[in-house]
C-alpha positions as a Markdown table, in Angstrom:
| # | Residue | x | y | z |
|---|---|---|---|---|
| 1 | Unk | 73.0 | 19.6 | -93.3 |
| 2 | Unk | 76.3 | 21.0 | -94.5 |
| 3 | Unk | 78.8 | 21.7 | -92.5 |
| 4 | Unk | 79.2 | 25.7 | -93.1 |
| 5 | Unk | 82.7 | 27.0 | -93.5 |
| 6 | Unk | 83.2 | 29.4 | -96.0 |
| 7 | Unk | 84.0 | 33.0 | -94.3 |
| 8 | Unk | 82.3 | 36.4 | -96.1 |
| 9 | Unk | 86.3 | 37.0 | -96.7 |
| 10 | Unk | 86.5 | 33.5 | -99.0 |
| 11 | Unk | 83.3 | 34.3 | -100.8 |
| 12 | Unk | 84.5 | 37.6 | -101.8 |
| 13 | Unk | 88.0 | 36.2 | -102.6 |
| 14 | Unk | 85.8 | 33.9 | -105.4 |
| 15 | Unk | 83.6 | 36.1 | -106.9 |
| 16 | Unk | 86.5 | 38.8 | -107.7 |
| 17 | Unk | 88.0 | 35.7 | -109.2 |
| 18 | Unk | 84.7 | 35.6 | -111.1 |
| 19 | Unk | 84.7 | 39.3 | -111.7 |
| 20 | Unk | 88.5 | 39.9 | -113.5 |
| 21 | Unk | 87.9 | 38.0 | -116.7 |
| 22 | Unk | 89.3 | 38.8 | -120.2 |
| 23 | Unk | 85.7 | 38.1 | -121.6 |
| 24 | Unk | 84.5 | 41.0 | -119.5 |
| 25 | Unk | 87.2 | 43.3 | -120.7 |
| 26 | Unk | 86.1 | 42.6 | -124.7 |
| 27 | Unk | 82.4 | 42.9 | -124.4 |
| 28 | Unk | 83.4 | 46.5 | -122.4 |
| 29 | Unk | 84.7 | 47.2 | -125.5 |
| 30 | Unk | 81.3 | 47.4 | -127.5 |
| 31 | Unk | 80.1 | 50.6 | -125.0 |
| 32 | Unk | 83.1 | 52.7 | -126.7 |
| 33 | Unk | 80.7 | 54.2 | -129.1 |
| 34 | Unk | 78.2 | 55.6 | -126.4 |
| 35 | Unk | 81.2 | 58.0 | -125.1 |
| 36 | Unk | 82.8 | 57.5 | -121.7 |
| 37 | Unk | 79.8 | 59.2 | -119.6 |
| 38 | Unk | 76.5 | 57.0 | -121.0 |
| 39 | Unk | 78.7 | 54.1 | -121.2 |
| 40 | Unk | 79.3 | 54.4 | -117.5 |
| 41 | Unk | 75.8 | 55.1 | -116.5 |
| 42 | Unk | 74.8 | 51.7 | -118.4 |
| 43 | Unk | 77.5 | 49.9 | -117.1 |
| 44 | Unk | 76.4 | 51.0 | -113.3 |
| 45 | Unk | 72.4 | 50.4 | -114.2 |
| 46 | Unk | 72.9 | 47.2 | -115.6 |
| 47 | Unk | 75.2 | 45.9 | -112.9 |
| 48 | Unk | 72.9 | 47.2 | -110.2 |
| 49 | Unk | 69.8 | 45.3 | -111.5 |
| 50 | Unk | 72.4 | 42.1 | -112.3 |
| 51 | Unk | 73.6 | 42.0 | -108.7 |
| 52 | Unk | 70.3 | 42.2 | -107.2 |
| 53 | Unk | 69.1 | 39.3 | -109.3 |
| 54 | Unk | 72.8 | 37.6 | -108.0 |
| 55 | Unk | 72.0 | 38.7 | -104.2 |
| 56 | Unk | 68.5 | 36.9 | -104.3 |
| 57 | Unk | 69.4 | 33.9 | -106.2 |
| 58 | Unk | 72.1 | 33.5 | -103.7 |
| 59 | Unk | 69.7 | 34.2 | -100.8 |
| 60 | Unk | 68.1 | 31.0 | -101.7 |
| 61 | Unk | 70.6 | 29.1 | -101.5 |
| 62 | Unk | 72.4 | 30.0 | -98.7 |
| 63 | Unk | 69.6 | 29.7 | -96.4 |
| 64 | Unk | 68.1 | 26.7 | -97.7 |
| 65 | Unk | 72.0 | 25.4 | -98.0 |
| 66 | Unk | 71.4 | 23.8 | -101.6 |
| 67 | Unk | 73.2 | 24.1 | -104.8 |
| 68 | Unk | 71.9 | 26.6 | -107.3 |
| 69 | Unk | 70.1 | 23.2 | -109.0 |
| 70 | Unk | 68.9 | 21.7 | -106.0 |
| 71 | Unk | 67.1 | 25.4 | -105.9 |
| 72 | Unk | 65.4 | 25.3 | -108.9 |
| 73 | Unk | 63.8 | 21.9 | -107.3 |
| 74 | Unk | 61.8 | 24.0 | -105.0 |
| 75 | Unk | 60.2 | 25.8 | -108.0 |
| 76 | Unk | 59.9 | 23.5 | -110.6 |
| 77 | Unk | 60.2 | 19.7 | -109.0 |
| 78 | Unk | 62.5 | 17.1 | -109.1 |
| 79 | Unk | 62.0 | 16.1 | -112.7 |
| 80 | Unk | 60.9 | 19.3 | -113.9 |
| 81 | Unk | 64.4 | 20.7 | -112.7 |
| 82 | Unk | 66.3 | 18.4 | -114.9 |
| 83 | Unk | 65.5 | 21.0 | -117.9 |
| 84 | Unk | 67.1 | 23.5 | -116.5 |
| 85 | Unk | 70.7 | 21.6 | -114.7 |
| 86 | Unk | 70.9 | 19.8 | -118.3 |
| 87 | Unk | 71.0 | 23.3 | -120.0 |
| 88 | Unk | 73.2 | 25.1 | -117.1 |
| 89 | Unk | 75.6 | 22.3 | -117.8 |
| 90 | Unk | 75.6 | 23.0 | -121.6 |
| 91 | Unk | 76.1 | 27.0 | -121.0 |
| 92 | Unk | 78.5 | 25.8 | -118.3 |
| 93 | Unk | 80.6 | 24.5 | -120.9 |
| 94 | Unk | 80.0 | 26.8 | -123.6 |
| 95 | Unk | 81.8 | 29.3 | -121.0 |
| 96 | Unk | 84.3 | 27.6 | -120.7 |
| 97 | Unk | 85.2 | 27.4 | -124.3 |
| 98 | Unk | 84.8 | 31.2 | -124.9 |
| 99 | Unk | 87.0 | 32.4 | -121.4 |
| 100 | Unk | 89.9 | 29.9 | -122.7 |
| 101 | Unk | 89.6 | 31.0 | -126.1 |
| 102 | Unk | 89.8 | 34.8 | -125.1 |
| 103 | Unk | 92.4 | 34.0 | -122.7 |
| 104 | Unk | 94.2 | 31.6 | -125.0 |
| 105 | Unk | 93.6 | 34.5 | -128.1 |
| 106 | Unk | 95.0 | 37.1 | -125.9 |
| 107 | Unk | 97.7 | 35.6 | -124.4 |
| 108 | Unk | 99.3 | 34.7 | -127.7 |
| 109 | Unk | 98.7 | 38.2 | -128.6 |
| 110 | Unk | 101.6 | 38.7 | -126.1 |
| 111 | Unk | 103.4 | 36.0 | -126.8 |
| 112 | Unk | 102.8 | 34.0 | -129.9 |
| 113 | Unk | 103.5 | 30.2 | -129.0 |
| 114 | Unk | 100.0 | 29.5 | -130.8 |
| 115 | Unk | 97.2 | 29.7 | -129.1 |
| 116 | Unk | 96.6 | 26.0 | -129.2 |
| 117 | Unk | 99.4 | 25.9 | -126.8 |
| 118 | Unk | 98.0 | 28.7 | -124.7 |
| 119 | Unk | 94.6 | 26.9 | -124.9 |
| 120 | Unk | 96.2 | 23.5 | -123.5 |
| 121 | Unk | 97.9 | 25.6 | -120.9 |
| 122 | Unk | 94.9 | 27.5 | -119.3 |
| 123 | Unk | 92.6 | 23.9 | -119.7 |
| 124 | Unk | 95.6 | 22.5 | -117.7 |
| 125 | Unk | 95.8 | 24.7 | -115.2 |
| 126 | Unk | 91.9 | 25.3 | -114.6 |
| 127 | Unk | 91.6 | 21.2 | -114.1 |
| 128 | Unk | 94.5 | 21.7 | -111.3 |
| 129 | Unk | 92.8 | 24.2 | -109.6 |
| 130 | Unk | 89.7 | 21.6 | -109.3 |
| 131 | Unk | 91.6 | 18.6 | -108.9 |
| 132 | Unk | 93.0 | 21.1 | -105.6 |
| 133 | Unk | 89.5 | 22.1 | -104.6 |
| 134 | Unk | 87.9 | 24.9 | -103.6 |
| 135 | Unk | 88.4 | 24.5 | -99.9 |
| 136 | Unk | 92.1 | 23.8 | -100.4 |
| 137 | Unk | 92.4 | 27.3 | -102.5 |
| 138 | Unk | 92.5 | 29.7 | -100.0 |
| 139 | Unk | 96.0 | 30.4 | -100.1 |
| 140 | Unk | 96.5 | 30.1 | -103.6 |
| 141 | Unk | 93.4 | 32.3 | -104.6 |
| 142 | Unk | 94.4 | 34.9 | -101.8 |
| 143 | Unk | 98.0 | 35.8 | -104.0 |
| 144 | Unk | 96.2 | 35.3 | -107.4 |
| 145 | Unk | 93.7 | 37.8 | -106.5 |
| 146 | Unk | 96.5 | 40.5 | -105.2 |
| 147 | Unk | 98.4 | 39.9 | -108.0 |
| 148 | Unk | 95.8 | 40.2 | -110.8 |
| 149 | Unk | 94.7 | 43.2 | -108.6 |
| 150 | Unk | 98.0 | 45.1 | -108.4 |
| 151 | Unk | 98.2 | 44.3 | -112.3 |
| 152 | Unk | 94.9 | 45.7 | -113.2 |
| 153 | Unk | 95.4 | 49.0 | -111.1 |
| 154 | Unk | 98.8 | 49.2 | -113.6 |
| 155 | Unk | 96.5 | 48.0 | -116.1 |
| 156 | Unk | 94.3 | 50.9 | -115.8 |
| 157 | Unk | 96.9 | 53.5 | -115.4 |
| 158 | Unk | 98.2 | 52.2 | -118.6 |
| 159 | Unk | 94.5 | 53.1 | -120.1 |
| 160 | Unk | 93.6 | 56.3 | -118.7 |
| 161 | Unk | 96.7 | 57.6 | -117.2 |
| 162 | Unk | 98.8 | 57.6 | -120.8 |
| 163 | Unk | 96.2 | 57.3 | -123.2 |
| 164 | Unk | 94.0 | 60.3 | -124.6 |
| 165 | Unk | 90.5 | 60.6 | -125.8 |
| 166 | Unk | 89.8 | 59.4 | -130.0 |
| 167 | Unk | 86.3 | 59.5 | -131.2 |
| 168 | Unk | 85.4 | 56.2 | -131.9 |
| 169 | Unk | 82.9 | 56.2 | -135.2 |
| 170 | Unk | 80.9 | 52.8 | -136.1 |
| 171 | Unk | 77.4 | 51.9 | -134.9 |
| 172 | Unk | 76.9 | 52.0 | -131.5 |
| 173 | Unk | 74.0 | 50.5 | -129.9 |
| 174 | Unk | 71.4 | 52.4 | -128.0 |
| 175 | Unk | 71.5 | 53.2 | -124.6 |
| 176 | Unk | 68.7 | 50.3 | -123.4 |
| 177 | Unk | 70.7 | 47.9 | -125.5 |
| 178 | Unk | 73.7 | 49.0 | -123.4 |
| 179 | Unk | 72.1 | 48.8 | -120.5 |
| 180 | Unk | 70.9 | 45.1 | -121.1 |
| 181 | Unk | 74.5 | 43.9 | -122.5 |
| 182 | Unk | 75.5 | 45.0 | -118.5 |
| 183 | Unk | 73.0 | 42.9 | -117.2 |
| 184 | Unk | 73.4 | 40.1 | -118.8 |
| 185 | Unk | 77.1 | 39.1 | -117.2 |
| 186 | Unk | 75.6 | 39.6 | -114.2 |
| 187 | Unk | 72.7 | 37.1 | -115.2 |
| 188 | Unk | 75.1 | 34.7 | -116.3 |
| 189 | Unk | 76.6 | 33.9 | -112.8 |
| 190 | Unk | 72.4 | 33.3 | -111.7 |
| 191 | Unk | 72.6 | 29.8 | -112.2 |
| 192 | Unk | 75.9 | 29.4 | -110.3 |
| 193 | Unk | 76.3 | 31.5 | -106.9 |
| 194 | Unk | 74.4 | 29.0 | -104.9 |
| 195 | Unk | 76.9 | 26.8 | -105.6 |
| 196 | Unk | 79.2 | 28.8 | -103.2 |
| 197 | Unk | 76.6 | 30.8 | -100.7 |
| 198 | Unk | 75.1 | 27.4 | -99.6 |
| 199 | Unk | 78.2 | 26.5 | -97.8 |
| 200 | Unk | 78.5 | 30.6 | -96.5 |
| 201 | Unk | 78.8 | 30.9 | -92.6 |
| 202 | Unk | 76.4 | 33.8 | -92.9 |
| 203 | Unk | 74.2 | 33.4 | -96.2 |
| 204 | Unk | 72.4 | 36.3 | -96.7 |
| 205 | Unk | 75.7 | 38.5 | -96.2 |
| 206 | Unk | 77.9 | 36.3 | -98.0 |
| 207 | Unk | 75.2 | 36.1 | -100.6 |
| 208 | Unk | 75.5 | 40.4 | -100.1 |
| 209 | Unk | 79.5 | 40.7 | -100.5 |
| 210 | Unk | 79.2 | 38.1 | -103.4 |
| 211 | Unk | 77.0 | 40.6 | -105.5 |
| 212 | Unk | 78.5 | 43.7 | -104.1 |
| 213 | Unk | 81.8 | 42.5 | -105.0 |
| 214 | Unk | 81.3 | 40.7 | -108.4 |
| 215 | Unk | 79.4 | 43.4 | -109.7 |
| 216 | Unk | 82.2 | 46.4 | -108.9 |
| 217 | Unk | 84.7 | 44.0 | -110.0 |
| 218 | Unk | 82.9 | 43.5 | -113.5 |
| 219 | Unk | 82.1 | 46.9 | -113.8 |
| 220 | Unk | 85.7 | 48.0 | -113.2 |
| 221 | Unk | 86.5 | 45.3 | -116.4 |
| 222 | Unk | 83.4 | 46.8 | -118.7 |
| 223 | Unk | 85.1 | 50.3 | -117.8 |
| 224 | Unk | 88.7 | 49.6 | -118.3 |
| 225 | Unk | 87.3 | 47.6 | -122.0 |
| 226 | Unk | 85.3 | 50.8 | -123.0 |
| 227 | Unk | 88.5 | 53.1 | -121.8 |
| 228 | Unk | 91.1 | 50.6 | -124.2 |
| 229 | Unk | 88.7 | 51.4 | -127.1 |
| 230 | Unk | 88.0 | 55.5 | -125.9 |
| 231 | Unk | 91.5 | 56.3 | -124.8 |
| 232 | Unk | 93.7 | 54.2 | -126.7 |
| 233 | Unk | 91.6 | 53.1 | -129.8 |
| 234 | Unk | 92.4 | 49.9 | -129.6 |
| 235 | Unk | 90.1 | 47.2 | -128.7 |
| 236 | Unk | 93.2 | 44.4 | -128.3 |
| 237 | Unk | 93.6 | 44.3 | -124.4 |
| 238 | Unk | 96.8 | 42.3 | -125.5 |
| 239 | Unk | 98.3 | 45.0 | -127.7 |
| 240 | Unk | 97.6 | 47.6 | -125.2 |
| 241 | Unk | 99.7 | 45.6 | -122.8 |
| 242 | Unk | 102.6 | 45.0 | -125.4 |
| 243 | Unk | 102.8 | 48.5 | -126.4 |
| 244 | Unk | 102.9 | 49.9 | -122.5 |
| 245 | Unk | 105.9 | 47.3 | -121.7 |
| 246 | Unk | 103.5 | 44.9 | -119.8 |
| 247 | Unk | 104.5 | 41.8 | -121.2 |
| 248 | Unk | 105.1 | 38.8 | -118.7 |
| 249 | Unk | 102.6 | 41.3 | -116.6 |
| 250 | Unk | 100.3 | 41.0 | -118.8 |
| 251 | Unk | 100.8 | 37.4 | -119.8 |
| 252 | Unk | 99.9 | 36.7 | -115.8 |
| 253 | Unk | 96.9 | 39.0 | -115.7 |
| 254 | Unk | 95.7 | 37.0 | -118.7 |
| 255 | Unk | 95.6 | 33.8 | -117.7 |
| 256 | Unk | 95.1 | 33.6 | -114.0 |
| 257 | Unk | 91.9 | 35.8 | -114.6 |
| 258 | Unk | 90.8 | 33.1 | -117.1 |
| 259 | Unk | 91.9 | 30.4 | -114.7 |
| 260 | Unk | 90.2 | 31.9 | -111.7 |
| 261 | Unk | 86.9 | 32.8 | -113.7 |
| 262 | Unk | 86.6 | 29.8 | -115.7 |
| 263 | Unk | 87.1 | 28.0 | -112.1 |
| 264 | Unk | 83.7 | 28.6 | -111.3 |
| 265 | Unk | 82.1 | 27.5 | -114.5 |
| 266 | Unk | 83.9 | 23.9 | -114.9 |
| 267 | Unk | 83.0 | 23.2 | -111.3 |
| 268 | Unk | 79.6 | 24.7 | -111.0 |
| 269 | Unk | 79.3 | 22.3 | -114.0 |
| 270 | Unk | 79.9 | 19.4 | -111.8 |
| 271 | Unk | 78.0 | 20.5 | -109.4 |
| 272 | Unk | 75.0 | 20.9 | -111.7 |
| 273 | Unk | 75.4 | 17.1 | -112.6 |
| 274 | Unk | 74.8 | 16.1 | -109.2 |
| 275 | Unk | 71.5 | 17.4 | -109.6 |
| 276 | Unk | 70.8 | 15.4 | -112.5 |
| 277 | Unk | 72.0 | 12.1 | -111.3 |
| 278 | Unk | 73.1 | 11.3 | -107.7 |
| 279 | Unk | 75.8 | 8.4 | -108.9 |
| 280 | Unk | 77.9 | 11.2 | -111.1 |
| 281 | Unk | 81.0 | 12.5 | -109.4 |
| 282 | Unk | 81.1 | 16.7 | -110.0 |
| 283 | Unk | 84.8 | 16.8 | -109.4 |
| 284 | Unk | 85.1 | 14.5 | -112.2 |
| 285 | Unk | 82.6 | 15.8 | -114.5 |
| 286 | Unk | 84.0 | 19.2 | -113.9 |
| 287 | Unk | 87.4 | 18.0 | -115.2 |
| 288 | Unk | 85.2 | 16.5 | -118.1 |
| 289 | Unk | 83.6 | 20.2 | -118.4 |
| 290 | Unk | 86.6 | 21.3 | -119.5 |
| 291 | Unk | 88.7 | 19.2 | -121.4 |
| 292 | Unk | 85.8 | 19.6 | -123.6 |
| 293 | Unk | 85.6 | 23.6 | -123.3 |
| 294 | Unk | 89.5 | 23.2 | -124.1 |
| 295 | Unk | 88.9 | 21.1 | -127.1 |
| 296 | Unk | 86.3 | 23.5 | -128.5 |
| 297 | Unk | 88.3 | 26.5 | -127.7 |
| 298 | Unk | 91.0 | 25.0 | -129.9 |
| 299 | Unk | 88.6 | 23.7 | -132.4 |
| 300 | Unk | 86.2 | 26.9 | -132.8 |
| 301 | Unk | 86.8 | 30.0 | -133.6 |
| 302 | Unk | 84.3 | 31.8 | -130.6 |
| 303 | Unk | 84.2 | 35.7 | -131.5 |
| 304 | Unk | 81.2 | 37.5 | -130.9 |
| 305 | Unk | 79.5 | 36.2 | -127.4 |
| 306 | Unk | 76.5 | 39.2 | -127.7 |
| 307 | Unk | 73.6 | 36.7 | -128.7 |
| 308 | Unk | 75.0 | 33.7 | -126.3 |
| 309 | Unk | 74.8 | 36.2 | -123.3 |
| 310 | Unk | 71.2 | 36.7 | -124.5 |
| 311 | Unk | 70.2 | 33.5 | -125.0 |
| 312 | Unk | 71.6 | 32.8 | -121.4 |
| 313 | Unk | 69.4 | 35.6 | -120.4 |
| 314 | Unk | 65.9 | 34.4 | -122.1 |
| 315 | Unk | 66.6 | 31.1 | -120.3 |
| 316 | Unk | 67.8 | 32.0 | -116.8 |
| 317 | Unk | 65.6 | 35.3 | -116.1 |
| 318 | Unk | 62.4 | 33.8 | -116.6 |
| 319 | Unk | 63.3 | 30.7 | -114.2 |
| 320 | Unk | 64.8 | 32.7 | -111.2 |
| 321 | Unk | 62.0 | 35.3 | -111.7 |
| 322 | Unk | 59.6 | 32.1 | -110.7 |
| 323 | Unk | 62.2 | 31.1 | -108.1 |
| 324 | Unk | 61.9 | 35.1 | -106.5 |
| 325 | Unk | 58.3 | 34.8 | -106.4 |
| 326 | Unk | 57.8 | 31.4 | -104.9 |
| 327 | Unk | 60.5 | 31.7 | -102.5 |
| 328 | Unk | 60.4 | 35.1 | -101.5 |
| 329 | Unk | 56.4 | 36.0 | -102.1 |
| 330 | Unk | 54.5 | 32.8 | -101.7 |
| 331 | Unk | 56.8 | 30.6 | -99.5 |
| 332 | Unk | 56.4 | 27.5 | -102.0 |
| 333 | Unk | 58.6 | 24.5 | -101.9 |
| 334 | Unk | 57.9 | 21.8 | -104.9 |
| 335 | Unk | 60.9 | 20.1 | -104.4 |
| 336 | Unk | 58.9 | 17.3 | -103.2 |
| 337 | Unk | 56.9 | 16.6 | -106.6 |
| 338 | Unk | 58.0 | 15.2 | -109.8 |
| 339 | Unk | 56.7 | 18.8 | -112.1 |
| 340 | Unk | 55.5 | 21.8 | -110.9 |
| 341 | Unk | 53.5 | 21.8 | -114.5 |
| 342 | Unk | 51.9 | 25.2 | -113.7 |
| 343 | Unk | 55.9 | 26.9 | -112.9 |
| 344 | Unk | 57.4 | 25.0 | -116.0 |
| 345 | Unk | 54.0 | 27.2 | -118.6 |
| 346 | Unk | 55.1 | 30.5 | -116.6 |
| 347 | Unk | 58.5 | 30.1 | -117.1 |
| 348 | Unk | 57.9 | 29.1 | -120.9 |
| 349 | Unk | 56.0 | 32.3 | -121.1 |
| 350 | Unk | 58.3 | 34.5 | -119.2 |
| 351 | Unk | 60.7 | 32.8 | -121.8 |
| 352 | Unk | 58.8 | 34.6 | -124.9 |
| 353 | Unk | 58.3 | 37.8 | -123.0 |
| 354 | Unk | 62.0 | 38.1 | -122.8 |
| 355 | Unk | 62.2 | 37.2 | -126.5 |
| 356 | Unk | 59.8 | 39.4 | -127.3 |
| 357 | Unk | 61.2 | 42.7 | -125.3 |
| 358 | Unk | 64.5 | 42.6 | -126.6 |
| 359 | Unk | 62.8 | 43.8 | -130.0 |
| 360 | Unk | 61.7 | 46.6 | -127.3 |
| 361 | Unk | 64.2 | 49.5 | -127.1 |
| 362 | Unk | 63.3 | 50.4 | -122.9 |
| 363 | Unk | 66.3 | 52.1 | -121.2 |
| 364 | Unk | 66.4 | 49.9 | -118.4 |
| 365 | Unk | 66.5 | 46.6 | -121.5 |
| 366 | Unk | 64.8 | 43.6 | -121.6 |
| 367 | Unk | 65.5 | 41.8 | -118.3 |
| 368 | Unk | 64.1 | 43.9 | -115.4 |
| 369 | Unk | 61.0 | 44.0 | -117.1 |
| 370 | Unk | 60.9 | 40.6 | -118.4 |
| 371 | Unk | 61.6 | 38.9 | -114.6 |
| 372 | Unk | 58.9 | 41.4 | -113.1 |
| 373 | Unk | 56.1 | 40.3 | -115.5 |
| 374 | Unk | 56.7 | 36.7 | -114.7 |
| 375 | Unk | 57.1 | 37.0 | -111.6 |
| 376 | Unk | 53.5 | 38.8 | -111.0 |
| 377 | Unk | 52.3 | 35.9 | -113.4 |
| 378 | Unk | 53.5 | 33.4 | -110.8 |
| 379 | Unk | 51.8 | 35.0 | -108.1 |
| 380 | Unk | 48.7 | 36.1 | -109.8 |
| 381 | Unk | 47.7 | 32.6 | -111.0 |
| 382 | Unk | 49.0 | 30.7 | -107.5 |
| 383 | Unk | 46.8 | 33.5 | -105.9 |
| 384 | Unk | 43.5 | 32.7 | -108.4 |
| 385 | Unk | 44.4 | 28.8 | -108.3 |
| 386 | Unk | 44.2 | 29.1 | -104.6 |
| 387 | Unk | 40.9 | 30.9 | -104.7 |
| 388 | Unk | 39.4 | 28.1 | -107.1 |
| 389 | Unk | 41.2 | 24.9 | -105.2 |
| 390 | Unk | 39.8 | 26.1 | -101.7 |
């Protein structure tokens, strides 16, 4: 058993970390065309079913003290799991690249070294903060998060407290759309907050102030992205800070919110690796995780993260949907079998349900629906395999 010692204080320290993120700021930009008032509402709705997906998920691992991975064991067996650590890792790194390219993008926007310098830098820094560890952080994390907090709250005044509403023309998307773009950051962070609620001194409140947090945070960045493109009609976070006199300000907000959300991704990517092999060292791989997200980030030019988010979402929903029902409804554990083959179909279909919806304009978008079918599938045929076994 782990020894427990992260405090409700230290989990909500990481997860507003998680929550300030450049990435989060852009992709509030693209709710500018549904005016301030539905953009809101979506931002709330989707948040609110993101975070209870991010409560549960954590849930599970808190109490059962195992790493988001180890979880997925319980649902879909030792071997069967390996699917699903081996593509966490991938989306792991993927994030990676695309926070240190926004971060690295917007930071030369401010000042223009080259943002293959700016990509270096923030790579560098995020493998320090994992060669420190996340139990040697507090400190550190404690005046980061004040900082990028006090910055923000300028940050915002900046936005709404100088700027003045413009009509902002294009294609907007529609409201479920919207809705389902909120959710899916949210649904991103599924496959990572057991990494940090397993070690919580109190897991299903940790697992609580993890959500509760994260998800006011992230709204906060989808609102002050949608206010940059309302208020100020630009859609440049970085300009916005150069022309309101925020330069080595917002230099700092930059990148120690990259550094502090893509944290979490390089070392939930070690962490992941455990789960595929025993004799692999996640500190390590973590540093591995992003010297290759720094390499694509200066490599790539990563614009448009809309259909990643999704594909994230087709792949995730489906498997913690399984996860809520067996846990939470039928009290399963597979952990101690190779392939739960009959969890591994449900997921596949739960997979091309999601596909399938987001062709579906519903207001509340494609993943609410998408996780309650599966999960009703999982405990429908458990229930009539049951029946016919006994």
């Amino acid at each position: 058993m782990n020894e427990k010692r992260t405090s409700l204080f230290e989990n909500g320290l990481i997860w507003f970390g998680a929550g300030v993120s450049i990435a989060e700021i852009l992709t509030g930009t693209y709710f500018a065309p549904l005016g301030f008032g539905k953009g809101i509402s979506a931002i709330i709705i989707g948040h609110v079913i993101g975070c209870l997906l991010l409560f549960l998920a954590g849930v599970i691992g808190g109490k059962t003290e195992k790493s988001a991975m180890e979880t997925v064991k319980m649902s879909f067996g030792q071997k069967g799991s390996l699917l699903f650590s081996v593509l966490n890792i991938l989306q792991l790194v993927g994030w990676t690249a695309i926070m240190i390219y926004d971060g690295a993008l917007a930071a030369n926007g401010i000042f223009n070294a080259g943002s293959w310098i700016w990509c270096l830098l923030i790579g560098g820094l995020i493998i320090l903060w994992i060669l420190i560890g996340l139990k040697s952080l507090g400190k550190i994390n404690t005046v980061a998060m004040i900082s990028l907090f006090g910055l923000t709250i300028v940050l915002c005044y900046v936005i709404f407290g100088k700027g003045s509403l413009h009509n902002i023309s294009g294609d907007g998307m529609s409201f479920g759309a919207a809705v389902e773009l909120s959710v899916a950051m949210p649904l991103s962070w599924l496959p990572l907050i057991s990494d940090y609620t397993r070690e919580a001194k109190q897991p299903v409140k940790a697992s609580a102030v993890s959500a509760i947090v994260y998800g006011l945070v992230s709204c906060w960045m989808y609102v002050i992205g949608m206010g940059a493109s309302i208020f100020t009609a630009e859609s440049d976070i970085a300009q916005i800070m150069v022309k309101a006199g925020l330069g080595i300000a917002g230099l700092i907000i930059i990148v120690f919110s990259t550094v502090t959300t893509t944290f979490l991704d390089a070392y939930s990517a070690g962490i992941s690796s455990e789960s595929v092999s025993a004799k692999l060292n996640g500190k390590w791989i973590a540093v591995i995780a992003t010297v290759i997200g720094t390499i694509s980030a200066v490599l790539f030019p990563i614009t448009d993260i809309t259909d990643f988010l999704y594909l994230i979402g087709s792949v995730f929903a489906p498997m913690i949907a399984v996860q809520i029902a067996d846990y939470f409804i039928l009290k399963k554990d597979s952990s101690a079998g190779s392939v739960n083959l009959q969890n591994m179909l449900i997921w596949l279909i739960g997979f091309v349900i999601y596909r399938l919806l987001m062709n579906v304009d519903f207001i509340l978008g494609s993943t609410l629906p998408a996780m309650v079918l599966t999960s009703l599938i999982c405990v429908a045929v458990e229930k009539i395999r049951h029946k016919f076994v006994n």
